[in-house]
PDB file as gemmi writes it, atoms N, CA and C in Angstrom:
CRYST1    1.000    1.000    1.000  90.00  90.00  90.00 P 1                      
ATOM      1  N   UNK A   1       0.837  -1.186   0.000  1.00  0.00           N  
ATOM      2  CA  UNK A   1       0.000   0.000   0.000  1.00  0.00           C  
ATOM      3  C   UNK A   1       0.879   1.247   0.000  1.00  0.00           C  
ATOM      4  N   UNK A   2       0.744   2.294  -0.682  1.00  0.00           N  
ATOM      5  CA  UNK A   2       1.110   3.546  -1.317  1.00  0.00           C  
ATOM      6  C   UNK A   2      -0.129   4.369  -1.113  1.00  0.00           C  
ATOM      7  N   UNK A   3       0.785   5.541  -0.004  1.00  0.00           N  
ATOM      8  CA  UNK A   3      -0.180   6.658   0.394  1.00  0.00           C  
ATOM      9  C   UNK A   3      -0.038   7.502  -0.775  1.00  0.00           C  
ATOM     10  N   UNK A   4      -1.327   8.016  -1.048  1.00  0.00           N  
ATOM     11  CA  UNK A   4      -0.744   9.026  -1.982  1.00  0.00           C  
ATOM     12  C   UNK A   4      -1.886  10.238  -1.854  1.00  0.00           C  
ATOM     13  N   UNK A   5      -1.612  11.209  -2.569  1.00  0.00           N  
ATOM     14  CA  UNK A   5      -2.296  12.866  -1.890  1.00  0.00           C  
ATOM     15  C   UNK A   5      -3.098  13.304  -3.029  1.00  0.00           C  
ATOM     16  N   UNK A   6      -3.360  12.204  -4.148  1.00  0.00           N  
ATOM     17  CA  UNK A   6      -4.215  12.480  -5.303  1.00  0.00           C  
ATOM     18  C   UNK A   6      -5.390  13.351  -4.803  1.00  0.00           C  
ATOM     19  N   UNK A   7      -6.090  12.426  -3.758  1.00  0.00           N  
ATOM     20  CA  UNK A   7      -7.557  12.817  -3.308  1.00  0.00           C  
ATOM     21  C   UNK A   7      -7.195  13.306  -2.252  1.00  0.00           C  
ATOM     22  N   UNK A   8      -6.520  14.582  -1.730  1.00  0.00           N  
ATOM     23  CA  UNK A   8      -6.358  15.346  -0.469  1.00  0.00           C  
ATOM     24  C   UNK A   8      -7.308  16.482  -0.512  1.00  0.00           C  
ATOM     25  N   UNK A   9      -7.944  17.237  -0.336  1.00  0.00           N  
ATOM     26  CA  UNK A   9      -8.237  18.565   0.065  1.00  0.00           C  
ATOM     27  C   UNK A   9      -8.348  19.320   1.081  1.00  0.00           C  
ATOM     28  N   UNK A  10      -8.319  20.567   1.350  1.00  0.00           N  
ATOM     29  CA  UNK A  10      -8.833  21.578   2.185  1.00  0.00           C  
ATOM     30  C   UNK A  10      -9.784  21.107   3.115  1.00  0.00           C  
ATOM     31  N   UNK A  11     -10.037  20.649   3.726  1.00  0.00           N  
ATOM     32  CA  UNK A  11     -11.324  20.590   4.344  1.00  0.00           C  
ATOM     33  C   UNK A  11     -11.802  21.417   5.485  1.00  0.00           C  
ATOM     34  N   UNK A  12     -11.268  22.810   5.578  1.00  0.00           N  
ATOM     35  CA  UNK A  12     -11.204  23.811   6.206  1.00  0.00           C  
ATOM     36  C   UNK A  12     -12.598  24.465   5.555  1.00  0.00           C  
ATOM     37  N   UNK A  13     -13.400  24.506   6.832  1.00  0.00           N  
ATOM     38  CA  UNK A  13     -14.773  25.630   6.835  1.00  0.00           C  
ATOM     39  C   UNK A  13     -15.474  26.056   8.132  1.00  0.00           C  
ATOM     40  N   UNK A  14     -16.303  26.960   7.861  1.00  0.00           N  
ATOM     41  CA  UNK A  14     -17.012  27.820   8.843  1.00  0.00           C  
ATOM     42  C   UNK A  14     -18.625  27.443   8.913  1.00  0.00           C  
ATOM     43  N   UNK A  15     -19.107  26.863   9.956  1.00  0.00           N  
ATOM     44  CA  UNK A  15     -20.315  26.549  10.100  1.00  0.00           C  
ATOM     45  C   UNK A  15     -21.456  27.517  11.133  1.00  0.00           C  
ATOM     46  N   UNK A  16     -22.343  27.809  10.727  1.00  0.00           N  
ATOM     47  CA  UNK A  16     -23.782  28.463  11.935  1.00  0.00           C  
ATOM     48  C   UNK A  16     -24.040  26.582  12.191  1.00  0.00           C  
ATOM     49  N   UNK A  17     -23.758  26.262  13.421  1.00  0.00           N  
ATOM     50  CA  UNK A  17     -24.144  24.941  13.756  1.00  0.00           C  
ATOM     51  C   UNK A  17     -25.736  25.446  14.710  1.00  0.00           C  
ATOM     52  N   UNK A  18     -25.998  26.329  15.705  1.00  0.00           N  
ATOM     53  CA  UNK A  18     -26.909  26.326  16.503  1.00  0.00           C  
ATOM     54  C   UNK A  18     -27.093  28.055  16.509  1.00  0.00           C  
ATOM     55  N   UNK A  19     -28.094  28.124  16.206  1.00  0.00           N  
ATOM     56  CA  UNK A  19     -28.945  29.816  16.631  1.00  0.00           C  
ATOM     57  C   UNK A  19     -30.210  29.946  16.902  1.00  0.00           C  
ATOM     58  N   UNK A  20     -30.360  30.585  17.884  1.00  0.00           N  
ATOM     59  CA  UNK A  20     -32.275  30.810  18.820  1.00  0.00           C  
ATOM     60  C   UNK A  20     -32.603  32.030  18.893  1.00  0.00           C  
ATOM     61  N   UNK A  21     -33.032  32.658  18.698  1.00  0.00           N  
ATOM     62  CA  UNK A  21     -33.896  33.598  18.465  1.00  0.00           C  
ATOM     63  C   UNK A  21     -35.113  33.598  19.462  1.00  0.00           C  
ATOM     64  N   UNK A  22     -35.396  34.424  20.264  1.00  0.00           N  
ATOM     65  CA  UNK A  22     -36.683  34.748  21.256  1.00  0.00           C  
ATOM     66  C   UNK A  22     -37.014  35.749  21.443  1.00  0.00           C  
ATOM     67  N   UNK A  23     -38.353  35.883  21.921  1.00  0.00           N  
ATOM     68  CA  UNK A  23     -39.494  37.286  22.518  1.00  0.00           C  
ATOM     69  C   UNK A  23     -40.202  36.788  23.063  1.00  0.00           C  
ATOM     70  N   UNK A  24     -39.713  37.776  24.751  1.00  0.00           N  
ATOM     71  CA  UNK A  24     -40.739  37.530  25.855  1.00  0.00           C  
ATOM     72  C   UNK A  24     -41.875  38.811  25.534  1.00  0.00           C  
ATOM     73  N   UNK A  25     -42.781  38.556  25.243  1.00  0.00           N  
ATOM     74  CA  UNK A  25     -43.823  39.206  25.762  1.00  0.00           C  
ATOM     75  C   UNK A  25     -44.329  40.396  26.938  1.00  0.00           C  
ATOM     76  N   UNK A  26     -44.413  41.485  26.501  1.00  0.00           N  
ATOM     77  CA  UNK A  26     -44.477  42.364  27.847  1.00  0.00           C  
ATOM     78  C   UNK A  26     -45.268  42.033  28.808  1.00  0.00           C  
ATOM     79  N   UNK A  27     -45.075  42.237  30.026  1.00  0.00           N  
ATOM     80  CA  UNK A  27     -46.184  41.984  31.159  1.00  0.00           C  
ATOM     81  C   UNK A  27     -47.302  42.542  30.975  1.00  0.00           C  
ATOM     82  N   UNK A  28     -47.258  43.944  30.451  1.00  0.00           N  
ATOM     83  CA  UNK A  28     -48.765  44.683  30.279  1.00  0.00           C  
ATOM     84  C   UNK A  28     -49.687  43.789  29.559  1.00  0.00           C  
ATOM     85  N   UNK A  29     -48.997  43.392  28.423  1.00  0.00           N  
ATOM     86  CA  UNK A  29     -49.808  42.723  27.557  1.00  0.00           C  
ATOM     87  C   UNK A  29     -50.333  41.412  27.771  1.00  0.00           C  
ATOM     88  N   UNK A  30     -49.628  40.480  29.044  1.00  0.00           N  
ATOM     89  CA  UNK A  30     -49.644  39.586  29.137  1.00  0.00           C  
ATOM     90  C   UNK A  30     -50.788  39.459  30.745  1.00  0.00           C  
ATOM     91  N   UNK A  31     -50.591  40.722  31.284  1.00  0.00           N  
ATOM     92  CA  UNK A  31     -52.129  40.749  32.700  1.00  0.00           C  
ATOM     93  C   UNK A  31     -53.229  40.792  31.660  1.00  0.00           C  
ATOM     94  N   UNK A  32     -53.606  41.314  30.820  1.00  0.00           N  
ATOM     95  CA  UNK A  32     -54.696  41.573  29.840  1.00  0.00           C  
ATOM     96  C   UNK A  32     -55.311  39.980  29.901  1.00  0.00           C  
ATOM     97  N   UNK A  33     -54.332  39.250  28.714  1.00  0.00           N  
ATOM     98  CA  UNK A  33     -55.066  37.708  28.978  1.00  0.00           C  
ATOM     99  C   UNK A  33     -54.572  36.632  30.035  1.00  0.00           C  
ATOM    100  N   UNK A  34     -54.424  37.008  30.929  1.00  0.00           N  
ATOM    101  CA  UNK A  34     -53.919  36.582  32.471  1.00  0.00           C  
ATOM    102  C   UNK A  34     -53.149  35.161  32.423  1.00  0.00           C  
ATOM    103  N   UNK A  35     -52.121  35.669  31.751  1.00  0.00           N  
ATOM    104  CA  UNK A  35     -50.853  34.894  31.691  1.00  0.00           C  
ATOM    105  C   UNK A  35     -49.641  35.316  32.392  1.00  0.00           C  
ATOM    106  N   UNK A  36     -48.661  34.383  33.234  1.00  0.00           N  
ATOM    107  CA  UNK A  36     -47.741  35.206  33.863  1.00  0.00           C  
ATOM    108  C   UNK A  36     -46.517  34.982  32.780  1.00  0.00           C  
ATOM    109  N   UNK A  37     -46.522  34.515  31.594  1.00  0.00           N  
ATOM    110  CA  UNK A  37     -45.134  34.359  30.700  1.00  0.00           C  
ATOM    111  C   UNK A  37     -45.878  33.873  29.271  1.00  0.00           C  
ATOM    112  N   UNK A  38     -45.150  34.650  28.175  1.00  0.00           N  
ATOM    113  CA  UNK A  38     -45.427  34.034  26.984  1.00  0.00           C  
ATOM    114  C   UNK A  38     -44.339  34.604  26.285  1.00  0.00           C  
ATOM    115  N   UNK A  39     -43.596  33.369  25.673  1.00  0.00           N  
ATOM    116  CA  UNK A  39     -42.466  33.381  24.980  1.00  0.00           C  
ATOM    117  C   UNK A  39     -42.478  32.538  23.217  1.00  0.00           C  
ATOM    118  N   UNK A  40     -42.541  33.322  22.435  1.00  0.00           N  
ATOM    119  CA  UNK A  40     -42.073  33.107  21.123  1.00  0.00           C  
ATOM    120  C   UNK A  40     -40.075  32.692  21.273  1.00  0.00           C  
ATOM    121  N   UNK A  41     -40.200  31.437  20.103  1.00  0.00           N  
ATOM    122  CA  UNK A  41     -38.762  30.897  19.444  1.00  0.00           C  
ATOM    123  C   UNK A  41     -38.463  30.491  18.551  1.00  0.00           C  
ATOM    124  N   UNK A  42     -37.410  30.721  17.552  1.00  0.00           N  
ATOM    125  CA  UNK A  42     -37.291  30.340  16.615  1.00  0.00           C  
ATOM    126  C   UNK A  42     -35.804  29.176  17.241  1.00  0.00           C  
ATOM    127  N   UNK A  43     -35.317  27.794  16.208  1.00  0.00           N  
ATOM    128  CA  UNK A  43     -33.978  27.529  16.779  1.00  0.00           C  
ATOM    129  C   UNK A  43     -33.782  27.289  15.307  1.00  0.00           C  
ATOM    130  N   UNK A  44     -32.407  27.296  14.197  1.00  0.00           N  
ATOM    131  CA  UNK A  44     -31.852  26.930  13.660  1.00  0.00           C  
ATOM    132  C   UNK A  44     -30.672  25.870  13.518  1.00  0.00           C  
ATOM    133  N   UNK A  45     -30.741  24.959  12.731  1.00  0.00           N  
ATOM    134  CA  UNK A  45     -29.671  23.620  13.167  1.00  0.00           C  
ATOM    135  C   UNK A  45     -28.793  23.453  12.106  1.00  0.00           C  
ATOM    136  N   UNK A  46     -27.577  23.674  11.862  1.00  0.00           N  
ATOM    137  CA  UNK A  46     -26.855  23.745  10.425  1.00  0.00           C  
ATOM    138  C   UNK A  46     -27.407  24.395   9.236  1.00  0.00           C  
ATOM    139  N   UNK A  47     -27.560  25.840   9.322  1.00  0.00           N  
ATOM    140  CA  UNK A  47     -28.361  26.823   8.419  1.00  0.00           C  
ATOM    141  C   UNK A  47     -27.147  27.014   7.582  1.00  0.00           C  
ATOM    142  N   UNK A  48     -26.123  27.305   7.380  1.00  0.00           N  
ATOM    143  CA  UNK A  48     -25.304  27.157   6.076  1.00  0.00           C  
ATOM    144  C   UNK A  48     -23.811  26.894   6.824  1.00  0.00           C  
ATOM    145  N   UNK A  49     -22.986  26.468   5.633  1.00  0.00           N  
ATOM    146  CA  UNK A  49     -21.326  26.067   5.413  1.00  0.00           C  
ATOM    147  C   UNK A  49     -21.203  26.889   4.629  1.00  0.00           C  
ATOM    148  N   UNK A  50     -19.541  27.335   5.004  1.00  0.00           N  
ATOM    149  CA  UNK A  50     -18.682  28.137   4.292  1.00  0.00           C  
ATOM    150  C   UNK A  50     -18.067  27.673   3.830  1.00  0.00           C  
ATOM    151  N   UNK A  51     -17.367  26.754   2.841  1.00  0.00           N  
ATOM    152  CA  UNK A  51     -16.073  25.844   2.557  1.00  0.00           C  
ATOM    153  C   UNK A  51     -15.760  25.880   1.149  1.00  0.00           C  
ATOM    154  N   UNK A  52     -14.768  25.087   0.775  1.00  0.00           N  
ATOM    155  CA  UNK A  52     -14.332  25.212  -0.549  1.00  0.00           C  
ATOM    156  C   UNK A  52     -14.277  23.408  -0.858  1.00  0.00           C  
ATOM    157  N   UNK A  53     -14.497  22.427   0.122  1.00  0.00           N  
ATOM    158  CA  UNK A  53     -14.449  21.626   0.316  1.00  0.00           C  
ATOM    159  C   UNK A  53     -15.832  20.975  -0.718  1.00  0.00           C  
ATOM    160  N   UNK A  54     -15.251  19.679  -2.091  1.00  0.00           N  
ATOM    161  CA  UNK A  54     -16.131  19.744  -2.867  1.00  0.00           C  
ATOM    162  C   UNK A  54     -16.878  18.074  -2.419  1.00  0.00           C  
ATOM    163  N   UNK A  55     -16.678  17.975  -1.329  1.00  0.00           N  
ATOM    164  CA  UNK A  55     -17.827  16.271  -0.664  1.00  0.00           C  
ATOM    165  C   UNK A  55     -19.385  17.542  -0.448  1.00  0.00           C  
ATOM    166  N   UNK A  56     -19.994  16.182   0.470  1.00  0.00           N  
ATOM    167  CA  UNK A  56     -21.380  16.697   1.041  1.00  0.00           C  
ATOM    168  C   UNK A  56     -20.614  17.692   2.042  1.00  0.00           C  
ATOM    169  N   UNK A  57     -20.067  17.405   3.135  1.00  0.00           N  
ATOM    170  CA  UNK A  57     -20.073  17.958   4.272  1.00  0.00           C  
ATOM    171  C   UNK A  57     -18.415  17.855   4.484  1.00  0.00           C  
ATOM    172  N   UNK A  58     -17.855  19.120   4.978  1.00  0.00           N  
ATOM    173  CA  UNK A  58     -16.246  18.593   5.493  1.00  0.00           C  
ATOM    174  C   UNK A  58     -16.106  18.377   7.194  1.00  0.00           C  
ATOM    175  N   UNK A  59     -17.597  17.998   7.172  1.00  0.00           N  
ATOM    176  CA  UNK A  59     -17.129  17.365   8.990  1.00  0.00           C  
ATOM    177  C   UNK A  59     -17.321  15.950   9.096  1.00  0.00           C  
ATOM    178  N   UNK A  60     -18.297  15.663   8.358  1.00  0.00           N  
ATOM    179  CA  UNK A  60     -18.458  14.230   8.618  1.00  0.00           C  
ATOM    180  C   UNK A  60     -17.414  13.084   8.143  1.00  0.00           C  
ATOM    181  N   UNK A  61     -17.446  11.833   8.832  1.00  0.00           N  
ATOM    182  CA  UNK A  61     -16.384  11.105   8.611  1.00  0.00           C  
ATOM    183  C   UNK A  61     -16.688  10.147   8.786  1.00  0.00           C  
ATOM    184  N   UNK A  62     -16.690   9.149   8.004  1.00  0.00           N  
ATOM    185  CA  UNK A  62     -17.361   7.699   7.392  1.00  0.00           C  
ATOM    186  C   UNK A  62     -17.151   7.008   8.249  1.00  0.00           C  
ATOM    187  N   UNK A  63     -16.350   6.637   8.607  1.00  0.00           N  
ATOM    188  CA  UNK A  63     -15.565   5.827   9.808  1.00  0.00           C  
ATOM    189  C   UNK A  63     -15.880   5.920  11.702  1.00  0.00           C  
ATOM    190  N   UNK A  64     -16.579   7.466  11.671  1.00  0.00           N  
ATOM    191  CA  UNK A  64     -16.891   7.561  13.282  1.00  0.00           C  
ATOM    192  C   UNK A  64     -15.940   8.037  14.019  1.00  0.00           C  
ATOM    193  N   UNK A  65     -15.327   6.916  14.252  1.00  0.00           N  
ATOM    194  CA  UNK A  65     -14.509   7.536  15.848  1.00  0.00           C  
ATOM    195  C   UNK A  65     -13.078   5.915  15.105  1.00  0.00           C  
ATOM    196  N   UNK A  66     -12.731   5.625  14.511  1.00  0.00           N  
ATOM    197  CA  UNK A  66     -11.657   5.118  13.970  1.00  0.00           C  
ATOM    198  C   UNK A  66     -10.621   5.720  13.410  1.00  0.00           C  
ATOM    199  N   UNK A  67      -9.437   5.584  14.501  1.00  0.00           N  
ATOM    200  CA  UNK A  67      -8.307   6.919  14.198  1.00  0.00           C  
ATOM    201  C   UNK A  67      -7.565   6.317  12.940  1.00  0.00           C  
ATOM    202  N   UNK A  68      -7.662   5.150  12.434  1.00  0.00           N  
ATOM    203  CA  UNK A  68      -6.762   4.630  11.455  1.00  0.00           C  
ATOM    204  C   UNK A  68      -7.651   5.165   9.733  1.00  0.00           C  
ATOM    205  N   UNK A  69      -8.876   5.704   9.635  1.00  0.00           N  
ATOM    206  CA  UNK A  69      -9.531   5.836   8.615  1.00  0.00           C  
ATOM    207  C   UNK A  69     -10.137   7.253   8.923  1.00  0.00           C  
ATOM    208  N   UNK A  70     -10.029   7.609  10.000  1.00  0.00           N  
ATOM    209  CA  UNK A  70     -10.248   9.042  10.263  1.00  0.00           C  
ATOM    210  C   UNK A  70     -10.077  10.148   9.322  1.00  0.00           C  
ATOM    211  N   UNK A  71     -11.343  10.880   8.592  1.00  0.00           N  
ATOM    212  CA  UNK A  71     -10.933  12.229   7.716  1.00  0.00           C  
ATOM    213  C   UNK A  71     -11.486  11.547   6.219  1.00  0.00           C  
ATOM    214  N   UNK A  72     -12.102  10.266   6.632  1.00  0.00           N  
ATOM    215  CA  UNK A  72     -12.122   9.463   4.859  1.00  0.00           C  
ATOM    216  C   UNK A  72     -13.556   9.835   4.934  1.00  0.00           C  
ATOM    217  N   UNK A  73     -13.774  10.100   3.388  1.00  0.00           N  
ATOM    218  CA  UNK A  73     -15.144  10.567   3.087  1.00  0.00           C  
ATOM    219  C   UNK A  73     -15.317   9.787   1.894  1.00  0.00           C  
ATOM    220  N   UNK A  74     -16.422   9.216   2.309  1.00  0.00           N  
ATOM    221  CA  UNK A  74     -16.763   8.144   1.047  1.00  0.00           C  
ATOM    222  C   UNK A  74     -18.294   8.670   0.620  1.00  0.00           C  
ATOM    223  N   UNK A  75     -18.603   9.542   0.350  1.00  0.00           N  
ATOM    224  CA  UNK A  75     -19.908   9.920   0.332  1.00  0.00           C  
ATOM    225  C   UNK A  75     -21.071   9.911   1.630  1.00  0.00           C  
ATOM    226  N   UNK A  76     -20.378  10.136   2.581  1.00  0.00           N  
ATOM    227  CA  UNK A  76     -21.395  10.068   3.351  1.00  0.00           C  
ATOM    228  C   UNK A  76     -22.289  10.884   3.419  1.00  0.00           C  
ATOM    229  N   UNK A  77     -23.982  10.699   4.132  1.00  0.00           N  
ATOM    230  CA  UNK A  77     -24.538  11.858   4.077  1.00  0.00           C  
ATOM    231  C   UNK A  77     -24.264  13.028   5.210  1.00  0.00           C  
ATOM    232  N   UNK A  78     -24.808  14.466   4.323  1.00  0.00           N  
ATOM    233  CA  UNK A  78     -24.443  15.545   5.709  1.00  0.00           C  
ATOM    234  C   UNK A  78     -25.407  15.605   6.482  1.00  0.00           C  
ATOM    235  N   UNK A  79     -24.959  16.139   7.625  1.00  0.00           N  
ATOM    236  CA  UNK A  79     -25.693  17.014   8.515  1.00  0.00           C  
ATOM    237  C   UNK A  79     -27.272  17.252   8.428  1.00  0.00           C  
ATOM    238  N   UNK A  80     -28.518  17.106   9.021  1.00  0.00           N  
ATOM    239  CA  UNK A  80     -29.714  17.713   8.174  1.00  0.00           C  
ATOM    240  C   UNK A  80     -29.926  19.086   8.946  1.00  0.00           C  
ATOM    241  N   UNK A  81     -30.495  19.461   8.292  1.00  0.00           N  
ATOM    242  CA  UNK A  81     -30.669  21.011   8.245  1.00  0.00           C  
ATOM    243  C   UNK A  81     -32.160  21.045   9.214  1.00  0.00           C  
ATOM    244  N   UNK A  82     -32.339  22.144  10.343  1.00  0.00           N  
ATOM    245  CA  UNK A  82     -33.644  21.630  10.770  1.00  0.00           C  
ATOM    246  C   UNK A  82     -33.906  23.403  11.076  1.00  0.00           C  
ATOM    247  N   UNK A  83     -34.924  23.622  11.749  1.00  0.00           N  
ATOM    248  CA  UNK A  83     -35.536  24.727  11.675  1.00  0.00           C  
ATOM    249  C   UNK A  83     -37.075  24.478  12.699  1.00  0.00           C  
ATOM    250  N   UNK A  84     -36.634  24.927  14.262  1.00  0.00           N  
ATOM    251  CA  UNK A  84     -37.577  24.441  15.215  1.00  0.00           C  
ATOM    252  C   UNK A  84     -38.292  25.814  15.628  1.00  0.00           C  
ATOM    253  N   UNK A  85     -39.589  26.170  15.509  1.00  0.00           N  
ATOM    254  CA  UNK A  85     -40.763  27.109  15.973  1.00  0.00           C  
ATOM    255  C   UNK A  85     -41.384  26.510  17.426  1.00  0.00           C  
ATOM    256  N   UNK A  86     -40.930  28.047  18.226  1.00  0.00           N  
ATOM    257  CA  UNK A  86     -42.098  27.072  19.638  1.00  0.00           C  
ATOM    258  C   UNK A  86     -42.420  28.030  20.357  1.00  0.00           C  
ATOM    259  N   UNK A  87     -43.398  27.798  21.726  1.00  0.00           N  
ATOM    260  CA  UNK A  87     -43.905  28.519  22.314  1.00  0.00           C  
ATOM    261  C   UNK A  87     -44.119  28.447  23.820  1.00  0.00           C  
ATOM    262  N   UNK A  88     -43.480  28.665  24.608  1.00  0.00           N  
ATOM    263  CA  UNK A  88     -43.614  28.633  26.261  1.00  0.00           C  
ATOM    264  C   UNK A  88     -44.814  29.855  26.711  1.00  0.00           C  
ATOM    265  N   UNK A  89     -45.624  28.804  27.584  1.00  0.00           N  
ATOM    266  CA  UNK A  89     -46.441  29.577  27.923  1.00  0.00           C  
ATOM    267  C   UNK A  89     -46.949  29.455  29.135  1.00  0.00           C  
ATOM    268  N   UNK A  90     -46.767  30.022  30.246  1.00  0.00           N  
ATOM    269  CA  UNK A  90     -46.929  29.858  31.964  1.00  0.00           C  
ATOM    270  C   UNK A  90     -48.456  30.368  32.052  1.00  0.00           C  
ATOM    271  N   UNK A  91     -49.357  29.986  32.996  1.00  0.00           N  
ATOM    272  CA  UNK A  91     -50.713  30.526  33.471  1.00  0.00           C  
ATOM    273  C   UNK A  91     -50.389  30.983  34.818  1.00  0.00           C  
TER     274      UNK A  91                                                      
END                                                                             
């Protein structure tokens, strides 16, 4: 076996992995319909990559947690992309 650097790249990039977004509700507005808390949220889960890196994803790694195959990308799939709406609401 012969290492060779044919298939090497960059796999250097910049990820938004986690962002939340919230609004508490003013109290004025919230004695009106006699609630003591109401909270709007948005959460975002891998909303974009920055990379030059031409696989699916330059984090993932086929192999897991195996330091001898570590960094090999055989097509695996990326990351999914998610996008969570919610609502806390105390009486």
């Amino acid at each position: 076996n012969h290492n060779s650097s044919c298939f090497v790249e960059d796999g250097s990039y910049l990820r938004l992995k986690t962002v939340t977004l919230s609004y508490n509700f003013p109290k004025k507005w919230l004695n009106k319909i006699h609630l003591s808390r109401l909270q709007t949220y948005v959460t975002g889960q891998n909303l974009f990559t920055l990379t030059k890196y031409k696989g699916y994803d330059p984090e993932v790694n086929a192999f897991g947690g195996d330091s001898v195959a570590q960094g090999v990308d055989y097509g695996t799939y990326p990351q999914s992309r998610a996008v969570i709406f919610g609502l806390n609401v105390e009486f």
